[in-house]
DRENDO-1510 file (C-alpha; in Angstrom, 1 decimal, always signed):
<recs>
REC; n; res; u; v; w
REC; 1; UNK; +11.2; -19.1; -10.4 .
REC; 2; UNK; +13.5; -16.3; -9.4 .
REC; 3; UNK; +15.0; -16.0; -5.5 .
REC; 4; UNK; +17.6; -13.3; -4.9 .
REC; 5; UNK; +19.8; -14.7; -2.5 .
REC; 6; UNK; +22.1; -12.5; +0.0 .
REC; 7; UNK; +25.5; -13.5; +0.7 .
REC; 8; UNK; +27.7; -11.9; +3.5 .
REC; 9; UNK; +31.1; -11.2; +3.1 .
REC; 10; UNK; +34.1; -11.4; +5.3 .
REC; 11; UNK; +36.7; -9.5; +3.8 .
REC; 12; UNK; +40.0; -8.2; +5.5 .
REC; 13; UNK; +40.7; -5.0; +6.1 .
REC; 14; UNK; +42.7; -4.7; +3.4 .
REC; 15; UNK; +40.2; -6.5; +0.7 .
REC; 16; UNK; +37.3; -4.4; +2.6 .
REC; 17; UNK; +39.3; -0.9; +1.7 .
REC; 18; UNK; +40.1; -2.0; -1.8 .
REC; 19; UNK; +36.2; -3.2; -2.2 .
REC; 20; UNK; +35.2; +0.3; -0.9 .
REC; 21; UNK; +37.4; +2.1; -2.8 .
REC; 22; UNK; +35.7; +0.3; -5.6 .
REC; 23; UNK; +32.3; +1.5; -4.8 .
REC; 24; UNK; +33.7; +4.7; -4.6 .
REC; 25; UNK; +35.1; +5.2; -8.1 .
REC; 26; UNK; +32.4; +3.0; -10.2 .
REC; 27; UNK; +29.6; +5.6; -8.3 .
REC; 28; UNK; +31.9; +8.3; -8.8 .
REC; 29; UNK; +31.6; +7.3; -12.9 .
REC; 30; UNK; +28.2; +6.7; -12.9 .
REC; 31; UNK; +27.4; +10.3; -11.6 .
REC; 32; UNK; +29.6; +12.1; -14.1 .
REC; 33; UNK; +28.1; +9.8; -16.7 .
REC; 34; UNK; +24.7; +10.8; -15.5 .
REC; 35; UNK; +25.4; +14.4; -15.8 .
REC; 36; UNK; +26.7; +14.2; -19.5 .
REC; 37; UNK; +23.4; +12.1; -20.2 .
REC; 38; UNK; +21.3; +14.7; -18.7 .
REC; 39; UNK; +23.3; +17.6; -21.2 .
REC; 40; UNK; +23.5; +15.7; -24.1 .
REC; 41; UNK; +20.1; +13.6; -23.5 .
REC; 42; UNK; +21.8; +10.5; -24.4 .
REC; 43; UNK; +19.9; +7.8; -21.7 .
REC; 44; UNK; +20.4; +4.6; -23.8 .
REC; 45; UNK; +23.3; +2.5; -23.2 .
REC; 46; UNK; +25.1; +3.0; -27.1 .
REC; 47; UNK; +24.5; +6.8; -27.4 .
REC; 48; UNK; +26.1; +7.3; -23.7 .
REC; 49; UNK; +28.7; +4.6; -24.4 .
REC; 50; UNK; +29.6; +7.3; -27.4 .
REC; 51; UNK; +30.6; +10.0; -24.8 .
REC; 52; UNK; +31.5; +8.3; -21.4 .
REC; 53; UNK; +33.1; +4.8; -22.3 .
REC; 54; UNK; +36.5; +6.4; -22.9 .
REC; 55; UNK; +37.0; +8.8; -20.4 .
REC; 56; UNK; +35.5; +6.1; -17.5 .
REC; 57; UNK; +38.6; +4.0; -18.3 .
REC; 58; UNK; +40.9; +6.8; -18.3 .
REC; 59; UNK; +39.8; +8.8; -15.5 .
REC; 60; UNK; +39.0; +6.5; -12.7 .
REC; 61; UNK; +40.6; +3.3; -14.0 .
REC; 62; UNK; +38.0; +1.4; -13.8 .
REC; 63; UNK; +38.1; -2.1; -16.8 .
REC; 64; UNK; +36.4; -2.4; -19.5 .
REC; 65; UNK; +33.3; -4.7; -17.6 .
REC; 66; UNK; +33.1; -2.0; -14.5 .
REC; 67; UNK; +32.9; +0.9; -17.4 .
REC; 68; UNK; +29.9; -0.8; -19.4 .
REC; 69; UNK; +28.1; -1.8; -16.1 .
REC; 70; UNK; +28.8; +2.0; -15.1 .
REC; 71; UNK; +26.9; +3.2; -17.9 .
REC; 72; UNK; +24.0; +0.7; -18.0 .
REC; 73; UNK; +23.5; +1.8; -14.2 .
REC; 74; UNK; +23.4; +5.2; -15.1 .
REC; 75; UNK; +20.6; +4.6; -17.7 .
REC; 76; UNK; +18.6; +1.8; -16.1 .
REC; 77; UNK; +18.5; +4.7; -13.3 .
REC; 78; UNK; +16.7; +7.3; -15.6 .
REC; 79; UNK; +14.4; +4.7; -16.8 .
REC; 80; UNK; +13.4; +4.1; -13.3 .
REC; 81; UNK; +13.0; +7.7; -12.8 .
REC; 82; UNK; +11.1; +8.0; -16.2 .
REC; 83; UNK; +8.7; +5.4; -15.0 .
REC; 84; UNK; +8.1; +7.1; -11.4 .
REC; 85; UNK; +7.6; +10.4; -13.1 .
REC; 86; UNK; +4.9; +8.8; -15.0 .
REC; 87; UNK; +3.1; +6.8; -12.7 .
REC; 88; UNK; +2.9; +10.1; -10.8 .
REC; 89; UNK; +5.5; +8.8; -7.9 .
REC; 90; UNK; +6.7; +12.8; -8.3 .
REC; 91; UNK; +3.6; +14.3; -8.1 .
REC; 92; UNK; +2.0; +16.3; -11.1 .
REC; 93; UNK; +3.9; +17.4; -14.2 .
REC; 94; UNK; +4.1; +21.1; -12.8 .
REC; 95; UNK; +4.4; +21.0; -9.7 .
REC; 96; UNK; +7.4; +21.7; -7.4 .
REC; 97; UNK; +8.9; +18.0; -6.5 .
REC; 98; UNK; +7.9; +16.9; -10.2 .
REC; 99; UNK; +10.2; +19.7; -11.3 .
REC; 100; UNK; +13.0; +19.0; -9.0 .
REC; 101; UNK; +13.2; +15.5; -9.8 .
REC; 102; UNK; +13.1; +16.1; -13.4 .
REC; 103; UNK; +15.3; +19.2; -14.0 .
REC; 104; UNK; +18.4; +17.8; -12.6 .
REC; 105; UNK; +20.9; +14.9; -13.4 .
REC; 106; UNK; +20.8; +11.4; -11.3 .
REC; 107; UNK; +23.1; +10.9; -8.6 .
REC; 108; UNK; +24.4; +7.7; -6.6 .
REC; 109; UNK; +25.5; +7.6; -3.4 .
REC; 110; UNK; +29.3; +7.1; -3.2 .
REC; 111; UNK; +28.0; +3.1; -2.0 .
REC; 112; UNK; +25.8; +2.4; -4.2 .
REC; 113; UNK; +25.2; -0.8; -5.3 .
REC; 114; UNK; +27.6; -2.0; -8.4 .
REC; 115; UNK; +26.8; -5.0; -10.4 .
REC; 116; UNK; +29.6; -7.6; -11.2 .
REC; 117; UNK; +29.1; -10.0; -14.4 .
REC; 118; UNK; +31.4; -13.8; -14.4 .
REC; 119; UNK; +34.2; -11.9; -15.8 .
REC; 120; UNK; +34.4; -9.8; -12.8 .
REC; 121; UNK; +33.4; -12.0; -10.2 .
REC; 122; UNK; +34.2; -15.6; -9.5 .
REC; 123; UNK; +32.4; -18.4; -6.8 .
REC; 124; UNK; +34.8; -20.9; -5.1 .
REC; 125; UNK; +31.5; -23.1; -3.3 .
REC; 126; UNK; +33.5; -25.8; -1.5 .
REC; 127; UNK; +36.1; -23.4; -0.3 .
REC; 128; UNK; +33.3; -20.5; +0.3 .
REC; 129; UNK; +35.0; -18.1; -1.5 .
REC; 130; UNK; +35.1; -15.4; -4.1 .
REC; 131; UNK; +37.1; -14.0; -6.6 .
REC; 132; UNK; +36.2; -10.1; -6.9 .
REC; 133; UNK; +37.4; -7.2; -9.6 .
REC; 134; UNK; +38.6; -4.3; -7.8 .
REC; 135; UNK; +40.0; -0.8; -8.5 .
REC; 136; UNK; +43.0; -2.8; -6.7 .
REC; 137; UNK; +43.8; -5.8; -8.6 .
REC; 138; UNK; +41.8; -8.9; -8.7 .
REC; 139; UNK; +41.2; -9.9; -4.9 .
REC; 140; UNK; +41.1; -14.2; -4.7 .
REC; 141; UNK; +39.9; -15.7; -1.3 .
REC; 142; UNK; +37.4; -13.5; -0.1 .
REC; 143; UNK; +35.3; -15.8; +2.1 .
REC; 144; UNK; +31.9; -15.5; +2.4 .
REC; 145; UNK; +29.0; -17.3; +4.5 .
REC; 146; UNK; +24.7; -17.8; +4.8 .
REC; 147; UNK; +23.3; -20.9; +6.1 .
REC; 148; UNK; +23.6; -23.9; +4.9 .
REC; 149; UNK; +20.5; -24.1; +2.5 .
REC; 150; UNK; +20.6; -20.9; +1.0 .
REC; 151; UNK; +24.1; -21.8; +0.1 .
REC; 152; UNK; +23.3; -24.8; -1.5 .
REC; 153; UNK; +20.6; -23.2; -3.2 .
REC; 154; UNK; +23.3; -20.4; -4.5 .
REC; 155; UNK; +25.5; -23.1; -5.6 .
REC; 156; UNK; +22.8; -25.3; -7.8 .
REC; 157; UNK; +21.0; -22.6; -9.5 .
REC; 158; UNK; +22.9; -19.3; -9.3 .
REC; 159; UNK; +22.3; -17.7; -12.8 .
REC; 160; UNK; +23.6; -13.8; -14.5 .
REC; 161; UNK; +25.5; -11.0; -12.5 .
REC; 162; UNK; +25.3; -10.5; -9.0 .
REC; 163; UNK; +25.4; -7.1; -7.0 .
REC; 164; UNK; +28.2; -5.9; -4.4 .
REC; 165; UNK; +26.5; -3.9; -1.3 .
REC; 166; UNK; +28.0; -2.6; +1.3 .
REC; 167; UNK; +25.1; -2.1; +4.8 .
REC; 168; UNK; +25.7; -1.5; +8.3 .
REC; 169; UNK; +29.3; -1.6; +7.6 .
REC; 170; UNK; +29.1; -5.3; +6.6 .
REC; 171; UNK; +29.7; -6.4; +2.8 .
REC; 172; UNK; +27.1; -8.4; +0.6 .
REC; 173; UNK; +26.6; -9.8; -2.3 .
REC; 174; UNK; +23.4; -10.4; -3.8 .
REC; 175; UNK; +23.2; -13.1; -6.2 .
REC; 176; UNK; +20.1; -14.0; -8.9 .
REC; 177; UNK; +19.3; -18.0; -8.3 .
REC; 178; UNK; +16.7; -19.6; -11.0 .
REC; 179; UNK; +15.1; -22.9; -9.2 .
REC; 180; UNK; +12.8; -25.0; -10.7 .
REC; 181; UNK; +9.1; -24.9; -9.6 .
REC; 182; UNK; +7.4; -27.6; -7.7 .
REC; 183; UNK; +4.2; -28.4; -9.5 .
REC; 184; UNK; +1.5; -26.7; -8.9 .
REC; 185; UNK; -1.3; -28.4; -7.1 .
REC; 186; UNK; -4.3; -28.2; -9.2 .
REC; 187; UNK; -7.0; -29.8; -7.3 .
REC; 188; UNK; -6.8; -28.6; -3.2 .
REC; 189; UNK; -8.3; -30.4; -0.5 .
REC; 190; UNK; -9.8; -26.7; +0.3 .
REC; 191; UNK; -8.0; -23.5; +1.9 .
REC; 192; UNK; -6.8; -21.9; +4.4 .
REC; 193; UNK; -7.9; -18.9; +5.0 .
REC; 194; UNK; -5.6; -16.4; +6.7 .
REC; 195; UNK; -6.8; -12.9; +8.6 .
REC; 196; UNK; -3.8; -10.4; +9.2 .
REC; 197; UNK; -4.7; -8.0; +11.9 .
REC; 198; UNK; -3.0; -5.5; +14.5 .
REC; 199; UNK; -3.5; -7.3; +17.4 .
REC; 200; UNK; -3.0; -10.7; +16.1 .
REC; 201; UNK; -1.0; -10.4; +13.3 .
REC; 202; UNK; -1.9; -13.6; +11.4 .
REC; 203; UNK; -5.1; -15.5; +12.2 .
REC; 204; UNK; -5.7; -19.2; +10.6 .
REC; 205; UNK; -8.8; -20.8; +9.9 .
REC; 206; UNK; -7.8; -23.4; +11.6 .
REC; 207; UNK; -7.7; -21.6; +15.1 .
REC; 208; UNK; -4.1; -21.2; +15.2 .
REC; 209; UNK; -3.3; -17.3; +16.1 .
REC; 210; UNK; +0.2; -15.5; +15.7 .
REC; 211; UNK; -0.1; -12.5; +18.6 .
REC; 212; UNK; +1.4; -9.2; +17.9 .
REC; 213; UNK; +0.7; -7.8; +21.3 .
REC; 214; UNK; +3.8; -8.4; +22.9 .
REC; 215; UNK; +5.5; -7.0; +19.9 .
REC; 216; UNK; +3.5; -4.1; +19.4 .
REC; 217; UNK; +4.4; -2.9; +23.1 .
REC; 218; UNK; +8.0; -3.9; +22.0 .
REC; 219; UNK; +7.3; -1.4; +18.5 .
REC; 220; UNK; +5.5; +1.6; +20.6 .
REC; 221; UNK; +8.5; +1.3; +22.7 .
REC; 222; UNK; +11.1; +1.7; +19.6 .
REC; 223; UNK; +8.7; +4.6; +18.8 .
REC; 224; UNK; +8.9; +6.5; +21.9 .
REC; 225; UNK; +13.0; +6.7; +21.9 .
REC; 226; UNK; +13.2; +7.2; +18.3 .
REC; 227; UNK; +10.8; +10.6; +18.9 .
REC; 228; UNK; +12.9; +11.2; +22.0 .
REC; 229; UNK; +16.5; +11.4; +20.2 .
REC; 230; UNK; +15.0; +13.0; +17.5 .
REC; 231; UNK; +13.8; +15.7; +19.6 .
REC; 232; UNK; +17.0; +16.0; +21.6 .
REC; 233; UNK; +18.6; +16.0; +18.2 .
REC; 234; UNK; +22.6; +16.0; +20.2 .
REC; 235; UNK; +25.4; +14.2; +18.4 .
REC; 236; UNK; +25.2; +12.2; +20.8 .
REC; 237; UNK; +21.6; +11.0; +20.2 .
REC; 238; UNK; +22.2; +11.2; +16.4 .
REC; 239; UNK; +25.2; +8.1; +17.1 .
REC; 240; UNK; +22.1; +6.2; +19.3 .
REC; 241; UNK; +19.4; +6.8; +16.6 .
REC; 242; UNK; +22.0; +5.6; +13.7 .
REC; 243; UNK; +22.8; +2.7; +15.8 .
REC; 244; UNK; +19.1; +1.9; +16.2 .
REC; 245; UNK; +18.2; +2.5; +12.7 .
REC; 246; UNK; +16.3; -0.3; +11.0 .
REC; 247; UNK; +15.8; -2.5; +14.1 .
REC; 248; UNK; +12.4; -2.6; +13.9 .
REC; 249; UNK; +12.2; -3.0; +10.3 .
REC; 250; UNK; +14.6; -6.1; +10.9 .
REC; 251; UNK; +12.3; -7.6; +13.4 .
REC; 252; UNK; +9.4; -7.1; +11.7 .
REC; 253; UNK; +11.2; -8.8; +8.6 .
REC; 254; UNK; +12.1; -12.0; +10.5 .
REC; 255; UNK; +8.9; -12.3; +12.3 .
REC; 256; UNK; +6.8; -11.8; +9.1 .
REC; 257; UNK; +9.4; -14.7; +7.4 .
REC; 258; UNK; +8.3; -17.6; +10.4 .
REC; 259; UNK; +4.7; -16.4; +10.3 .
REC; 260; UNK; +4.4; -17.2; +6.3 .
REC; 261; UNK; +7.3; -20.4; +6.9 .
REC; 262; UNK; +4.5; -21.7; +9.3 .
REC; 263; UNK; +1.5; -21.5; +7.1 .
REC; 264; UNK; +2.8; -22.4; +4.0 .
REC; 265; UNK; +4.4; -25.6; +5.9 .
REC; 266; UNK; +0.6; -26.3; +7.1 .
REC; 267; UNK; -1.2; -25.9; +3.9 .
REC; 268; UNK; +1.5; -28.3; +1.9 .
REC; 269; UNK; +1.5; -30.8; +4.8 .
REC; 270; UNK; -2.5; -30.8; +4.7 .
REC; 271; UNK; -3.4; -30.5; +0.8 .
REC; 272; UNK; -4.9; -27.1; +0.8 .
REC; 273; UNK; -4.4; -24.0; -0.6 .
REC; 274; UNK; -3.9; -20.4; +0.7 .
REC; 275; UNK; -6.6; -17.3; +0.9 .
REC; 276; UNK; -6.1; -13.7; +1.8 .
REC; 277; UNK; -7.3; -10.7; +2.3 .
REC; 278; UNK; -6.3; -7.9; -0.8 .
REC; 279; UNK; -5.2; -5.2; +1.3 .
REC; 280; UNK; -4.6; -2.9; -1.8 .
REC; 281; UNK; -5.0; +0.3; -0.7 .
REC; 282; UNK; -5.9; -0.3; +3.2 .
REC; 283; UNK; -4.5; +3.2; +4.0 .
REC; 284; UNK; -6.8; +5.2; +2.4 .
REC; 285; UNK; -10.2; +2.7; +3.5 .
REC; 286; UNK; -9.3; +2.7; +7.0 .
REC; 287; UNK; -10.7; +5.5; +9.4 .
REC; 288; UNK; -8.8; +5.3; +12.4 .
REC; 289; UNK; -7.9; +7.2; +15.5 .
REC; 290; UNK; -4.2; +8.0; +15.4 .
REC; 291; UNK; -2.6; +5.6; +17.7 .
REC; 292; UNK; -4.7; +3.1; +15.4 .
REC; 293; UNK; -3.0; +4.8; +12.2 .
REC; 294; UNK; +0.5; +4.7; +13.6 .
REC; 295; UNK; +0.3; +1.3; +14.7 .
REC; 296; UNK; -1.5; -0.2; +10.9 .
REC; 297; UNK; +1.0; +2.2; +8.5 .
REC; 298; UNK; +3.9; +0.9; +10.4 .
REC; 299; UNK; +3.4; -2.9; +10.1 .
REC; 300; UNK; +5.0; -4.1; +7.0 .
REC; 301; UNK; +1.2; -6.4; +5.6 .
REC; 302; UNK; +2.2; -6.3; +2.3 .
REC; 303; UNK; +5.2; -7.7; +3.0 .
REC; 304; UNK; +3.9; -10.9; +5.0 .
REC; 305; UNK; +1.3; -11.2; +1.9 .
REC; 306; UNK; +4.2; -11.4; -0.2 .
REC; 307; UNK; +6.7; -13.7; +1.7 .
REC; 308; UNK; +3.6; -16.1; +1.8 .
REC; 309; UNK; +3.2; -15.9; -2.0 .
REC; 310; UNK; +6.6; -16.5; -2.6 .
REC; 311; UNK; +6.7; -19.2; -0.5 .
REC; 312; UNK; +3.7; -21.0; -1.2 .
REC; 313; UNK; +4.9; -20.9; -5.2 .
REC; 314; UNK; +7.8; -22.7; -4.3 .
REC; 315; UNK; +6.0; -24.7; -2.4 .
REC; 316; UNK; +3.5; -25.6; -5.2 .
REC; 317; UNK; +0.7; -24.6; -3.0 .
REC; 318; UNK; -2.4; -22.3; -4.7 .
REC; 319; UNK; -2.6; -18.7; -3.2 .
REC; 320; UNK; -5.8; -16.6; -3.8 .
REC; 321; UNK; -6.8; -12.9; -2.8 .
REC; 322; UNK; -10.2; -12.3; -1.7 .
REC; 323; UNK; -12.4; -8.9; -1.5 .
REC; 324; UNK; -12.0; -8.1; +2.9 .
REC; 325; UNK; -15.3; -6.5; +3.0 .
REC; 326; UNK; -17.1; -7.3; +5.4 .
REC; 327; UNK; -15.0; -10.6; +6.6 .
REC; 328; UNK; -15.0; -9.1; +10.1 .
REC; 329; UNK; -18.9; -8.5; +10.2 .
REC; 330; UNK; -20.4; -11.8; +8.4 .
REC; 331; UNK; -21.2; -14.9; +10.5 .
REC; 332; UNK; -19.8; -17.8; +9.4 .
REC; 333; UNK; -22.0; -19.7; +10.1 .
REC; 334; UNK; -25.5; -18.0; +8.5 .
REC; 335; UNK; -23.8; -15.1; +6.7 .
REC; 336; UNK; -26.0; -12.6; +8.2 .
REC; 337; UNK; -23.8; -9.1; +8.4 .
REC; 338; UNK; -24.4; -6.5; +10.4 .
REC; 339; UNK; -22.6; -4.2; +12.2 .
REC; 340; UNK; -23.6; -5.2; +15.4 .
REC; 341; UNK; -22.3; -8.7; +14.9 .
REC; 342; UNK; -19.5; -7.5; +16.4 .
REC; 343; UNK; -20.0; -5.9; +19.9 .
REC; 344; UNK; -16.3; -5.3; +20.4 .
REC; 345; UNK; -12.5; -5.9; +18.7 .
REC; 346; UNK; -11.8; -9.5; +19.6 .
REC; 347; UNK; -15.6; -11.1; +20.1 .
REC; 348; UNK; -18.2; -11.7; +17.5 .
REC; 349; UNK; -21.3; -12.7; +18.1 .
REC; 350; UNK; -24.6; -13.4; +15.3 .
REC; 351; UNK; -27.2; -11.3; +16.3 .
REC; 352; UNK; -29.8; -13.8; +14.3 .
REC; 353; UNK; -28.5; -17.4; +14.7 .
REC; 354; UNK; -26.0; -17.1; +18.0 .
REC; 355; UNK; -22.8; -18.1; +16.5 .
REC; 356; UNK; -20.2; -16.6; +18.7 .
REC; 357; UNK; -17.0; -16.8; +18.0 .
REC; 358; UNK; -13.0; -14.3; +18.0 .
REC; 359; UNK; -13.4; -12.0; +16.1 .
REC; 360; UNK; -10.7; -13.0; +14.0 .
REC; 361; UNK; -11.0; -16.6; +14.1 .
REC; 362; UNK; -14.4; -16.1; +12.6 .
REC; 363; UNK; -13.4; -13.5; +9.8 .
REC; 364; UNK; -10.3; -16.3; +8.9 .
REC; 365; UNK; -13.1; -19.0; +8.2 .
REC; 366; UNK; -15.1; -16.2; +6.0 .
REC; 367; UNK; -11.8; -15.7; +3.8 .
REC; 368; UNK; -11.5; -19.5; +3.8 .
REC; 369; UNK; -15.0; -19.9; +2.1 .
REC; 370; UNK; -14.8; -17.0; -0.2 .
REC; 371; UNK; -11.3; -18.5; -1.3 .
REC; 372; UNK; -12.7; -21.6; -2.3 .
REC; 373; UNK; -15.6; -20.1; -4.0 .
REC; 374; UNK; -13.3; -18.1; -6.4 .
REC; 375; UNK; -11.2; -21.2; -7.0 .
REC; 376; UNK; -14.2; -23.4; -7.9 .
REC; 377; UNK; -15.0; -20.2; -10.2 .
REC; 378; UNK; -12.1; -20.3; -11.9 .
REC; 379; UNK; -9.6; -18.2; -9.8 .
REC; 380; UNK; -6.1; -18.6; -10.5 .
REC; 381; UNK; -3.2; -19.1; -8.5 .
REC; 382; UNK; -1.3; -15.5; -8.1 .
REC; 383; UNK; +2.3; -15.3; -6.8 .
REC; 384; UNK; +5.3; -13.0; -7.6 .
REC; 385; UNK; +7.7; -13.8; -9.9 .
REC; 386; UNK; +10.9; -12.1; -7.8 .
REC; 387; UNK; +11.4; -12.2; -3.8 .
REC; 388; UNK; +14.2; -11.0; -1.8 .
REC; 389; UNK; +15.9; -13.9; +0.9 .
REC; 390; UNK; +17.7; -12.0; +3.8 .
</recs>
């Protein structure tokens, strides 16, 4: 199992300006190495090699490792953009964006992301440091830091190149580990089901509710001053919004990673495994009013589903996705759905046997059955392969 782990750098100013200065020229090759692929068509890594290797070196000094990982950016970038162009990411062949994507040569930010192999970049684990290639010399003692499990994770199983990104004006590197899987467990007690929602965020089957509505006020609230400075639209308020930028995307992250930490922990400790809702395409099912729309395309879902996949793999824990129709409307008790088994957002109440019940306490115990009724039919286990650790 793969876990991409970030590592935060503490360079000094002087290791920080050779390490941008870096970025700089290794992005500054890639882009003239994109342009020459676009005119001479040459998007695999030998035929561009051919025309760029030599003239890379010689130009902006970069060794012979930063030159080839140079060029393999440059096409791994227009294989991307291949594949998005296809899968209609562009829009249709013909049309204006499809056209501008297509009909010009790739570009990379002056700091992008640059890949360094173990010729380029070396770990020092009990002194926390690295050893980096630069456009400077070789830089030796530049410390880094995580917390204390990720590191020892990094150290154990860290495993092919590692990428140097510079965010917020801090330095990372983010580093491939490959950890052994726990075994699987093949014969669960049962599941627990799990209903993610706006107002309560994640609901258990086992009554345990994580509320969202302290942090939606604190969301509508980020909301409001982000359409104010953008309406203002001062230097000023340009400098706030920059400052601001991402906050909400950070706490969202962080929540979402203690929500899934907390019901992974609970299915392991009890035997079970995990069911949720497929949300696949939620945005175009859902007919909402438009404070309803901002609030359920700005919560990152697929993201919680996925930190509690990833999580529950390593955990050895079974995961399975279940159809959400009509989870919020059936009893569980009789299974009689209807419509009016659910008189308002947070109560449900049977209309033929009584049962009443939340809302979303009672949909979490529906995904909970039809979870175990697709594992006793055969349902396997799904989790990704890759996840991102902050």
């Amino acid at each position: 199992m793969k876990l991409v782990m970030r590592v935060k750098l503490l360079p000094t100013p002087v290791q920080a300006a050779a390490l941008e200065a870096t970025l700089h020229a290794c992005n500054e090759a890639a882009t003239w190495a994109a342009s020459v692929a676009f005119e001479k068509e040459a998007r695999r890594p030998l035929a561009l090699r051919k025309h760029t290797y030599a003239e890379i070196r010689e130009r902006w000094g970069l060794g012979a490792q930063a030159a080839q990982h140079a060029i393999k950016k440059t096409c791994d970038a227009y294989t991307a953009l291949k594949a998005n162009l296809r899968s209609g990411r562009y829009g249709r062949p013909g049309s204006r964006r499809h056209a501008r994507a297509s009909g010009k040569p790739v570009v990379f930010r002056p700091q992008a992301a640059q890949p360094y192999d173990d010729r380029m970049l070396s770990w020092q684990h009990l002194q926390q440091t690295v050893s980096i290639w630069t456009t400077a010399g070789r830089l030796k003692g530049v410390a880094f830091t995580g917390q204390d499990g990720q590191l020892a994770v990094l150290a154990a199983h860290r495993q092919g190149e590692s990428d140097l990104v510079f965010q917020g004006g801090k330095w990372f590197l983010i580093a491939t580990c490959e950890i052994p899987e726990a075994a699987p467990n093949s014969h669960p007690a049962g599941f627990l089901g799990v209903d993610l929602g706006i107002v309560n965020i994640a609901v258990t089957s086992d009554g345990a509710r994580h509320c969202g509505r302290r942090i939606n006020r604190k969301r509508e609230s980020d909301r409001k001053l982000r359409s104010k400075l953008q309406k203002k639209n001062t230097k000023s308020a340009k400098r706030r919004a920059k400052k601001h930028a991402g906050k909400e995307a950070r706490r969202a992250k962080d929540i979402n990673h203690k929500i899934s930490k907390w019901i992974v922990a609970e299915a392991e400790r009890t035997g079970r495994g995990i069911a949720l809702e497929t949300l696949t395409g939620i945005r175009e099912r859902a007919r909402l009013r438009k404070p309803q729309r901002v609030k359920i395309h700005s919560w990152p879902f697929a993201q919680l589903g996925s930190f509690i996949a990833y999580k529950a793999k390593r955990a050895g824990v079974p995961i399975v996705h279940v159809d959400p129709a009509y989870t919020s409307r059936e009893c569980s008790m009789c299974h009689h759905t209807a419509r009016g088994n659910r008189p308002s957002q947070a109560r449900f109440s049977c209309r033929v046997c009584g049962f009443v019940d939340h809302a979303d306490h009672n949909a979490s115990h529906n995904i909970r059955q039809r979870g175990w009724m697709a594992w006793v039919c055969g349902a396997q286990s799904t989790a990704p392969e890759l996840t991102l650790i902050a």
